[in-house]
Structure formats: structure tokens, C-alpha cells
C-alpha positions in Angstrom: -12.9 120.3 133.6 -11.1 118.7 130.1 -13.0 115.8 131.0 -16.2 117.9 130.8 -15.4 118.3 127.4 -14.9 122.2 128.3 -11.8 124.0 126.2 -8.5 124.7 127.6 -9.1 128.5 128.1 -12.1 127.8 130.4 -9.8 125.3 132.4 -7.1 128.3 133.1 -9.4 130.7 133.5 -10.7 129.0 136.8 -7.4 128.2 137.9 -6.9 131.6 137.2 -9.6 132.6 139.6 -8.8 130.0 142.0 -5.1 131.5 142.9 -6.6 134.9 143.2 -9.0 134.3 145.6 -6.1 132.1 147.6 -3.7 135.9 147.1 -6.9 137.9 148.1 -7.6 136.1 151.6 -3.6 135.7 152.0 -3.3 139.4 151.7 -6.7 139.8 153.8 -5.0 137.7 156.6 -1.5 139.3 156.4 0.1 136.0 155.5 2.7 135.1 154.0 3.1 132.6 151.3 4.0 129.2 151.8 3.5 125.8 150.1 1.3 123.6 152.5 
């Protein structure tokens, strides 16, 4: 996304999202958490 030219903010912000949607269906699917 830096590449894009798009500012840091932006960048986190969709990583941001990206880990709550992961937590969301984790929580969804009673899992627990684990690194690969």
C-alpha cells in the first residue's frame, strides 16, 4: 500500500481491519489463537 503512494495511516488502518476480522471469525468459531 506505501508503494501505492497511500500514507502510513491508511496502511495501519487496513491492517487494523484485517486483524479484526481474523478476531471476529476466531471468536465466531470458538477458536483459539495460534500462530499458523
Amino acid at each position: 500500500m506505501k508503494t501505492a503512494g497511500k500514507p502510513p495511516k491508511v496502511a495501519l488502518v487496513a491492517i487494523m481491519r484485517k486483524l479484526i476480522t481474523a478476531l471476529n471469525a476466531m471468536i465466531r468459531n470458538k477458536q483459539k489463537w495460534a500462530l499458523a
